[in-house]
C-alpha beads as a LAMMPS data file, in Angstrom:
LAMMPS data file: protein, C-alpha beads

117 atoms
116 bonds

1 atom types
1 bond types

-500.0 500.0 xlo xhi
-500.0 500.0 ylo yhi
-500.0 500.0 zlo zhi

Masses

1 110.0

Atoms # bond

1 1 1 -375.264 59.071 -233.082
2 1 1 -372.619 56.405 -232.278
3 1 1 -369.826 58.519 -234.343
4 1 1 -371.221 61.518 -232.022
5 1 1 -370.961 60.059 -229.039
6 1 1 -367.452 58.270 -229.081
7 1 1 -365.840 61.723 -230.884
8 1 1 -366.941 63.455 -227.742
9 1 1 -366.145 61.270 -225.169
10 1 1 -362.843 59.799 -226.652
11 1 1 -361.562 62.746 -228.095
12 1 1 -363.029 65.747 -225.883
13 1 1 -362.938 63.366 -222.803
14 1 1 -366.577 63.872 -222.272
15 1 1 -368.234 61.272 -220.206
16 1 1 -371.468 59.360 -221.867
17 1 1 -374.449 59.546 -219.254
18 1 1 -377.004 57.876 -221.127
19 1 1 -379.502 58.314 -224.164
20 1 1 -383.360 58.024 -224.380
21 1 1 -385.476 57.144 -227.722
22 1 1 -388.573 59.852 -228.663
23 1 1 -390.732 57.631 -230.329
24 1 1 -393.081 60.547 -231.062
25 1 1 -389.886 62.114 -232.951
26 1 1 -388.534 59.118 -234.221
27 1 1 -385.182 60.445 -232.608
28 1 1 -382.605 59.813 -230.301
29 1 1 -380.969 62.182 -227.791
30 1 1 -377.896 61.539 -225.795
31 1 1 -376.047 63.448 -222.989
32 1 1 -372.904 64.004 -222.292
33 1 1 -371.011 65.158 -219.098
34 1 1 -367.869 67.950 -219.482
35 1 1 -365.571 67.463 -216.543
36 1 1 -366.632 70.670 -214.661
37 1 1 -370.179 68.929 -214.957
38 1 1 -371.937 70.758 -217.938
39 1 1 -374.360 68.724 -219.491
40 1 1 -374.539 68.578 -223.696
41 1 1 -377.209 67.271 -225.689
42 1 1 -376.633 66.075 -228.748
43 1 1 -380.423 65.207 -231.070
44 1 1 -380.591 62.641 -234.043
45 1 1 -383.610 63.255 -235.898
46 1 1 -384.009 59.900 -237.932
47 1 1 -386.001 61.123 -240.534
48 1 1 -386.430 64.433 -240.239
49 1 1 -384.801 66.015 -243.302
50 1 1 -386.608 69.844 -242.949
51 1 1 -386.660 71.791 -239.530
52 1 1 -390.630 71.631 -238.763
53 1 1 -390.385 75.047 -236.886
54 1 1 -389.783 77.264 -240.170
55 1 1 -388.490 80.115 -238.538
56 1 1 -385.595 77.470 -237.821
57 1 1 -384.717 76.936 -241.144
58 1 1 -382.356 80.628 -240.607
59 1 1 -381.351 79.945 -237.650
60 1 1 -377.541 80.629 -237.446
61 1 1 -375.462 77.965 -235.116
62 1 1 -371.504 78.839 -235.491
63 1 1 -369.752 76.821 -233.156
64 1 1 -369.410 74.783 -229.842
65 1 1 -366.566 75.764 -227.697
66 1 1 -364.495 73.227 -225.396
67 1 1 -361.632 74.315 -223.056
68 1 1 -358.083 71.797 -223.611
69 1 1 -355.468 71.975 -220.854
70 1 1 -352.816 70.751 -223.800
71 1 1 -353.663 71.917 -227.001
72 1 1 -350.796 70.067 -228.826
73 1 1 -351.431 66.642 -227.577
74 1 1 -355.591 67.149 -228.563
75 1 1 -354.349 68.056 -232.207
76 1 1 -352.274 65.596 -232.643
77 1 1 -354.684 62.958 -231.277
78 1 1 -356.990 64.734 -234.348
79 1 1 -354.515 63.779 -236.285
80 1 1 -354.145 60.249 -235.725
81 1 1 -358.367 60.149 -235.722
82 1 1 -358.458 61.680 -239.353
83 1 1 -360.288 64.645 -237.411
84 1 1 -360.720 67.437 -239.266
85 1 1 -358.975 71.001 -238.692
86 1 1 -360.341 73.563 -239.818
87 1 1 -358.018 76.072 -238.457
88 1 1 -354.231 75.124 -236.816
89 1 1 -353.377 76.150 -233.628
90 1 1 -353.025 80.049 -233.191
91 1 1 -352.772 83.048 -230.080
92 1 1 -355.136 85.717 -230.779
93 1 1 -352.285 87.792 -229.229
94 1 1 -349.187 87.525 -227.552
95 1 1 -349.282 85.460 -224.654
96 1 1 -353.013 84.766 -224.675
97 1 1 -355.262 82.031 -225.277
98 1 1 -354.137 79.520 -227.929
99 1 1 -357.421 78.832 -230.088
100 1 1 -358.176 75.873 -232.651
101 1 1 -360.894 74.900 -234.708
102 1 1 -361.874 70.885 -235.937
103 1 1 -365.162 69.341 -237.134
104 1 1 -366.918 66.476 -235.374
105 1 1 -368.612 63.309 -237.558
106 1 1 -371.402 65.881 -238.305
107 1 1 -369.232 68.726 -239.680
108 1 1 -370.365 71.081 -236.382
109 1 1 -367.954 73.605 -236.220
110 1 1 -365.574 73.286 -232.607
111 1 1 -363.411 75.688 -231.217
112 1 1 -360.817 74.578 -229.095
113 1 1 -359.162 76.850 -226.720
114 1 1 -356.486 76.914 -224.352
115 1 1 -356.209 79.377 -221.894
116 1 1 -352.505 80.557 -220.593
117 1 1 -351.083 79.125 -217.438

Bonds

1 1 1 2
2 1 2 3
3 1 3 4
4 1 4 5
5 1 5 6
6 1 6 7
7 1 7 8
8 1 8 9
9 1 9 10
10 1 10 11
11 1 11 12
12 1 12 13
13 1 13 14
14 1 14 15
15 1 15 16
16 1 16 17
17 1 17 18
18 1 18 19
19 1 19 20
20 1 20 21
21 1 21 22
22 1 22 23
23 1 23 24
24 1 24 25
25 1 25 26
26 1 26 27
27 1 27 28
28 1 28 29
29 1 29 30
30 1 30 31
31 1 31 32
32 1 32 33
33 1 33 34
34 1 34 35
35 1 35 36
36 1 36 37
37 1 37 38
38 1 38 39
39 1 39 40
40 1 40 41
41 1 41 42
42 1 42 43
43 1 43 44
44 1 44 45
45 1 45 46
46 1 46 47
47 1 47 48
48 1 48 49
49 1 49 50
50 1 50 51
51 1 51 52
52 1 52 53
53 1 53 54
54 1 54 55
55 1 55 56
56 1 56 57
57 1 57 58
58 1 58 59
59 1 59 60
60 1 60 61
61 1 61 62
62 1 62 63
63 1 63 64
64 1 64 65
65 1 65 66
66 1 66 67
67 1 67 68
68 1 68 69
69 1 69 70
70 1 70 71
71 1 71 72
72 1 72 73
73 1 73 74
74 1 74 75
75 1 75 76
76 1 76 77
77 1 77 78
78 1 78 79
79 1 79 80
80 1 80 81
81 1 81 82
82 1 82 83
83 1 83 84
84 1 84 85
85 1 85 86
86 1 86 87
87 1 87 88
88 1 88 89
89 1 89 90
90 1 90 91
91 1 91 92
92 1 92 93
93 1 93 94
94 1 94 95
95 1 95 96
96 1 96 97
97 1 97 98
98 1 98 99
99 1 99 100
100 1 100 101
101 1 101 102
102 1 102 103
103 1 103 104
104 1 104 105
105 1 105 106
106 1 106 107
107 1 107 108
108 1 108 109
109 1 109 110
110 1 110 111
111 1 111 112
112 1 112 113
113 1 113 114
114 1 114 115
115 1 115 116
116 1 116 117
């Protein structure tokens, strides 16, 4: 959860508002704050090592999206983390949105996208 929490708030610039214990869950949850004031949630289940909702199990999750105002300088601060990138910087088309994809500690698939100016 620590590894979680300071990837997302050092790297992403998310601000930590707090966490909370579910003792009936043995877990941990945590939120985060985006600078436009969306909230994430991020769950460690401490021993859970199955889903116990089944129909979970094939569930499909692809990716979290973020918004960078300098894609360059957030890579290369990957960089320098040992973050890993999945996919270099690239423009889906001329003169669009530059688009990037890294892991966090958990191997969650993140895009990264910067939008023209």
């Amino acid at each position: 959860m620590e590894k979680s929490i300071k990837f997302y708030t050092e790297l992403l610039g998310m601000e930590f508002v707090r966490s909370k214990e579910i003792p009936q869950r043995n877990a941990e949850i945590a939120f985060l704050r985006s600078d436009n004031g969306n909230l994430l949630e991020i769950s460690w289940y401490k021993d859970q090592k199955d889903f116990e909702v089944p129909e979970y199990e094939n569930t499909v999750f692809d990716h979290l999206a973020f918004s960078v105002e300098d894609m360059d300088s957030v890579i290369e601060e990957c960089r320098k983390r040992g973050v890993t990138i999945t996919d270099e910087p690239f423009y889906l088309q001329p003169g669009g949105s530059k688009l990037a994809f890294i892991e966090d500690p958990d191997g969650t698939l993140i895009e990264l996208l910067e939008r023209p100016k």
